[in-house]
N, C-alpha and C positions, 0 to 999 in steps of 0.2 A: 504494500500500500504506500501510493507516493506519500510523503510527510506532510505535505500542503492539506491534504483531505481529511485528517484530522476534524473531526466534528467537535465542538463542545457546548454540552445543552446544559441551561443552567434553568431549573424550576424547582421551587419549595414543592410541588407535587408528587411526590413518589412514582404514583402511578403515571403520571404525565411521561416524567424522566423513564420511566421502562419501559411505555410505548414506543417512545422516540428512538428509544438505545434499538429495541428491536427492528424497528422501521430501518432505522439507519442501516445499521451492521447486514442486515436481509440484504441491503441492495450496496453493498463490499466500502460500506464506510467502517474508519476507525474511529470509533466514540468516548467522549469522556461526560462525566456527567458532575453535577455541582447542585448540593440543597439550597446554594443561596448565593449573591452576586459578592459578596464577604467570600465568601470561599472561593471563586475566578481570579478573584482582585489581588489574590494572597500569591497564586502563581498565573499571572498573564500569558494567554495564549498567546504568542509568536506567530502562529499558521494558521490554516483552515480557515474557519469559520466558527462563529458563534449563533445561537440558538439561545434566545438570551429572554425568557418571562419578563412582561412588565409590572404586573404585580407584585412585589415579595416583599416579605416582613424584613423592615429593619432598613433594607436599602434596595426603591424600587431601581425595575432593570432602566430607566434614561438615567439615574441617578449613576448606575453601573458603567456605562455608555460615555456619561459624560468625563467619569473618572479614568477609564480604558484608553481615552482618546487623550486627555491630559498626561497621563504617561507615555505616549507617542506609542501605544500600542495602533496599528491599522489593520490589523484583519478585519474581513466584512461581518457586520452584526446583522441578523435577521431579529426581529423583534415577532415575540409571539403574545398575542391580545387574546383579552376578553372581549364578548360581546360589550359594548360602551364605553372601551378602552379607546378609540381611534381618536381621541383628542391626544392623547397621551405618545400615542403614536404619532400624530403630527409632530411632538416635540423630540422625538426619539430620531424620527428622519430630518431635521435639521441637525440633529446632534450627531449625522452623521450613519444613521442605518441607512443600510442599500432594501432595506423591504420591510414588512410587516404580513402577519400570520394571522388569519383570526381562529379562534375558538370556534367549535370545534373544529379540527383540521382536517382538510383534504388531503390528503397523503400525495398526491399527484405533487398539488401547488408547494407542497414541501420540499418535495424532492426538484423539482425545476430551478425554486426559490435558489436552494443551495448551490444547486449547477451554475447559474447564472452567477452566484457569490464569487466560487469557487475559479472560476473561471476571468473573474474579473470584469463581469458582464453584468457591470452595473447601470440602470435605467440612463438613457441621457440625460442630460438637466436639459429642463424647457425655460426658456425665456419667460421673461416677465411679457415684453410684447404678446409672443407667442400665445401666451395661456390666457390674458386678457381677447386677446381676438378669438379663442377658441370659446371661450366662456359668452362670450359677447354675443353669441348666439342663442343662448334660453332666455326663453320668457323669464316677467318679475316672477312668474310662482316655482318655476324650474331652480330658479335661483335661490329659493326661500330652501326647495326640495338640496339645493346641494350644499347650501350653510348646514342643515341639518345634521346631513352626512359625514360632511369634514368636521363637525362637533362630536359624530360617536351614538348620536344618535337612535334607539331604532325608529323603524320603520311609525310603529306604533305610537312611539313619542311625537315623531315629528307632522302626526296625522293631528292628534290631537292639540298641537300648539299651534299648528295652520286653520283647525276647524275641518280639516276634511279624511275623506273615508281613508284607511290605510292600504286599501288596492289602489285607492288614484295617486297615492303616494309612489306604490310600485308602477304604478307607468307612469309618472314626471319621472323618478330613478330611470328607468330605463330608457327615456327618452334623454337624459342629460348623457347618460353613458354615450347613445349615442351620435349625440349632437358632437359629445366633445371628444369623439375616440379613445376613449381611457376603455380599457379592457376591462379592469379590474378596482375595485373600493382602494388599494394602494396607490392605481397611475392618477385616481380621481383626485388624491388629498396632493401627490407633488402636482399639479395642477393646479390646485387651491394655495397650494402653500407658494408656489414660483409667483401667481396673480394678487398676491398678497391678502387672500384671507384669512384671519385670524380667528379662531373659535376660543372665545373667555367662558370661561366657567366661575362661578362663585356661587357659595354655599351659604345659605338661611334655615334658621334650624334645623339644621339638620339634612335640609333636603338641597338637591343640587338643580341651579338653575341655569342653562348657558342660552350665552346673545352671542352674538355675533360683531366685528367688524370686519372693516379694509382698510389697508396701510395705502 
């Protein structure tokens, strides 16, 4: 096994972590695995690739992300999400991730994810013009539909804070996809994030509420 291929997945989830080790190693990756971004950070991978939860107690994975890269560590970071995570991930792919994962996983889009890591076949950057002209095509509600999304949103949430059904939600989604060519919920947010949309969150007792701007 070349040395570069080196996998290393870091999730407080036991089971998460033993999926992954199997998934991987089936298809002739070498895997390491880590309970927590504390334990990566203690010895930095060099090679490969990381596989790196956003979630974890004590210090979440941008927090890990941001410390990996302040050591000049550069291997490629894939970030792995929860459902509602994708704000978080916006901040993780500024900080430097080549992709994002969401819960639960498609084993396909995992193993591509990584090929493309591995390989150095990281997404292009899209211009700020670019992404502004691409976007510059949906309606005001397509628009509402894609702050939504770039905040992490579901579907269900973003129905409800628009006022409308959660199917007409999934066809403005599908229409923004493909108005603006993004394949996937990850080429959608560097889109959002190169055109300079911001998703803010802030919390009232308890409970989390996000707006929206543009830089």
């Amino acid at each position: 096994m070349p040395e570069n291929e080196w996998i290393h997945v870091v999730d407080d989830d036991a089971a998460v972590r033993d999926s992954l080790e199997v998934l991987l190693e089936t298809n002739g990756y070498s895997v390491r695995t880590y309970s927590s971004g504390l334990a990566l950070l203690k010895s930095p991978p060099q090679n490969g690739c990381v596989l790196l939860d956003v979630r974890m107690p004590d210090l979440d994975g941008v927090a890990v992300l941001e410390r990996l890269r302040a050591q000049g560590v550069s291997v490629p970071v894939i970030m792995i999400t929860g459902h509602g995570d994708v704000s978080l991930a916006v901040r993780a792919m500024k900080a430097g991730a080549v992709d994002f994962i969401e819960k639960p996983f498609d084993q396909n889009a995992i193993l591509e994810s990584i090929r493309s890591a591995l390989a150095s076949a990281a997404p292009a950057p899209v211009t700020r013009p670019e992404a502004v002209e691409r976007l510059g095509q949906l309606t005001p509600r397509e628009r509402e539909v894609l702050h939504g999304l770039i905040a992490g949103l579901p579907n269900k949430a973003i129905a409800l804070e628009l006022g409308i059904s959660p199917r007409t939600v999934e066809i403005h989604r599908a229409r923004v996809m493909e108005k603006t060519g993004a394949r996937n919920l990850p080429e959608l947010v560097r889109l959002g994030i190169a055109a300079g949309i911001e998703p803010v969150i802030s919390s009232a007792e308890g409970h989390s509420k996000r707006s929206f701007s543009e830089r």
